[in-house]
C-alpha positions as CSV (number, residue, x, y, z in Angstrom):
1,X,-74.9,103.5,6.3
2,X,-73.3,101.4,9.7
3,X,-76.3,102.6,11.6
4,X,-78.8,101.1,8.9
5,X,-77.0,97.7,8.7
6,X,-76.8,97.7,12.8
7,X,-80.6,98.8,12.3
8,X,-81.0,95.5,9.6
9,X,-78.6,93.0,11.8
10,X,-81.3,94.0,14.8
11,X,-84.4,93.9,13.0
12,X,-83.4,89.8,11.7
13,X,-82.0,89.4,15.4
14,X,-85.6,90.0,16.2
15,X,-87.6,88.5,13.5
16,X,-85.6,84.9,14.5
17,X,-86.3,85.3,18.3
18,X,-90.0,85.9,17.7
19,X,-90.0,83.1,14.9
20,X,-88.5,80.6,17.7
21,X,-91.0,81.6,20.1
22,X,-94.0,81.3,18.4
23,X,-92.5,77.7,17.2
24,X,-92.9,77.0,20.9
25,X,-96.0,76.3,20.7
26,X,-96.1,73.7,17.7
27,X,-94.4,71.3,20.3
28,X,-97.3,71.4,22.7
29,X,-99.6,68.5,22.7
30,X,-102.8,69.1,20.7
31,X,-105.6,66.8,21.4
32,X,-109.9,66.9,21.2
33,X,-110.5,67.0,24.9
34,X,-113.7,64.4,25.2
35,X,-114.8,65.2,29.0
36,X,-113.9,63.6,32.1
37,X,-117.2,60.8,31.4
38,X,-116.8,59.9,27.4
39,X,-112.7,59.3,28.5
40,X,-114.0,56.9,31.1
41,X,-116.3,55.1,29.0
42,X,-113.5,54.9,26.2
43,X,-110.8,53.4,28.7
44,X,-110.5,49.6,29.7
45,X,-109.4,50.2,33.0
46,X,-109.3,53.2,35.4
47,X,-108.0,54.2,38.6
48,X,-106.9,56.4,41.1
49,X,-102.9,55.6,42.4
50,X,-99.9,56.8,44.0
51,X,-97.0,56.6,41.8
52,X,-94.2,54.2,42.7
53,X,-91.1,55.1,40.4
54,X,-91.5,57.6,37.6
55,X,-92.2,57.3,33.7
56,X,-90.1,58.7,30.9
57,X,-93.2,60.4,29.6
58,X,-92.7,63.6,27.9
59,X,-88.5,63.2,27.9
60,X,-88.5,62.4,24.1
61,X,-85.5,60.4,25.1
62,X,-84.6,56.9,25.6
63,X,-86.9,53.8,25.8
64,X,-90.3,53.9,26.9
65,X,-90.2,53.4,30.7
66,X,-93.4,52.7,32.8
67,X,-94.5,54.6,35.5
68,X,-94.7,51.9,38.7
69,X,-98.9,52.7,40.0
70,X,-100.4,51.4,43.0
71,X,-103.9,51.7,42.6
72,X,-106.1,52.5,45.6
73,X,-109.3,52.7,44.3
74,X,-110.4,50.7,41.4
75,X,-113.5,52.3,39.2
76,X,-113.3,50.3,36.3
77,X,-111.3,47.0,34.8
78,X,-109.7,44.5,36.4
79,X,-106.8,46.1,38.7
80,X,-105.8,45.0,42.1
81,X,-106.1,47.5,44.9
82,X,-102.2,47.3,46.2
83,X,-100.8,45.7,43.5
84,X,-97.6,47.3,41.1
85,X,-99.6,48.1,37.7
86,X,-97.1,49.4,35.2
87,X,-98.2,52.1,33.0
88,X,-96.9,53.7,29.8
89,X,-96.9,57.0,28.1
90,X,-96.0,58.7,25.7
91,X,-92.7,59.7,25.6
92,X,-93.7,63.2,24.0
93,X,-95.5,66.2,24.6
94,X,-98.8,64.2,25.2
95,X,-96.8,62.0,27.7
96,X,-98.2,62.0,31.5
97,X,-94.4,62.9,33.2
98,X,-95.3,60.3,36.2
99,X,-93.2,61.5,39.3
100,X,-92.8,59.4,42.6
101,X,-95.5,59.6,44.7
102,X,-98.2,62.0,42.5
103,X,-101.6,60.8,42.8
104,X,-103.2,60.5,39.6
105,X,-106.6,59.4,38.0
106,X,-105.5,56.9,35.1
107,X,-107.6,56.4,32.4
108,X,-105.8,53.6,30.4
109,X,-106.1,51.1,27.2
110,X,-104.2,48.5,25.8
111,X,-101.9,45.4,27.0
112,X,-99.3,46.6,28.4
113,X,-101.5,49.7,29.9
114,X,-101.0,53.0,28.3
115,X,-102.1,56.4,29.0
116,X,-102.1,60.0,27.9
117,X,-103.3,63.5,28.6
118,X,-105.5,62.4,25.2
119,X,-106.7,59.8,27.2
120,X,-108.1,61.7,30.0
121,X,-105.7,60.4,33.2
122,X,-105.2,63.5,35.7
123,X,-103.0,64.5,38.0
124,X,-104.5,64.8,41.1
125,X,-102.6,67.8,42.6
126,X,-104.7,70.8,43.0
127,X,-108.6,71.3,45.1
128,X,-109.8,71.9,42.1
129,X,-109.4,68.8,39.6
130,X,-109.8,66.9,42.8
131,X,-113.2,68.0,43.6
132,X,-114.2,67.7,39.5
133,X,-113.3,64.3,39.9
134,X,-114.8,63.1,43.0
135,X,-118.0,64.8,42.1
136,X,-118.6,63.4,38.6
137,X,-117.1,60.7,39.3
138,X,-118.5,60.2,42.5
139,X,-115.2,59.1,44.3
140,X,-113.9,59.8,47.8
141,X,-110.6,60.9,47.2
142,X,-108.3,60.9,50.3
């Protein structure tokens, strides 16, 4: 009889660790991914930057705090190459999580600018979403 209830104790032991990480997921931000082209079409403003300061994007703590860009190519609005632009996000899953000195494609909307991974705006880290973006978009990227 101990054996089965160690047996029982183990088996809901279980049953709540897979239930917890299978939740997991249901935090992840969910979205209709429209292609690098429709996003751009969609936004008001887009460009590529070097982040200044960092956003609060994707904390889910605190007051929203912009992420400090400085744009260095300009493919669409009316942004000043150089200038501080400060951009939102979401302070959720869907948020961007700006650090100091990324480079970024940023697709935004709105007054004051916002942006999101539903948006479009990429990190530009790896070869390979750097090359997607210079070639449909037809950028140089340094």
């Amino acid at each position: 009889m101990k054996r089965d209830k160690g047996q029982l104790r183990m088996k809901h032991w279980l049953c709540y660790i897979a239930l917890l990480c299978l939740s997991q997921s249901g935090f992840a931000c969910k979205f209709l991914d429209l292609g690098l082209e429709e996003s751009l079409k969609r936004a008001q403003v887009a460009f590529i930057a070097i982040s200044e300061s960092p956003s609060n994007g994707m904390s889910g703590k605190g007051p929203a705090i912009p992420a400090m860009m400085r744009p260095v190519q300009v493919i669409k609005g009316t942004v000043t190459v150089g200038a501080l632009v400060p951009v939102f996000t979401a302070n959720s899953s869907c948020g961007l999580g700006i650090q100091k000195g990324q480079q970024w494609l940023i697709l935004a909307s709105g007054q004051p600018l916002t942006s999101d991974q539903p948006s479009g705006s990429l990190l530009l880290q790896d070869q390979s979403t750097r090359s997607v973006v210079s070639g449909r978009l037809g950028l140089k990227l340094d």
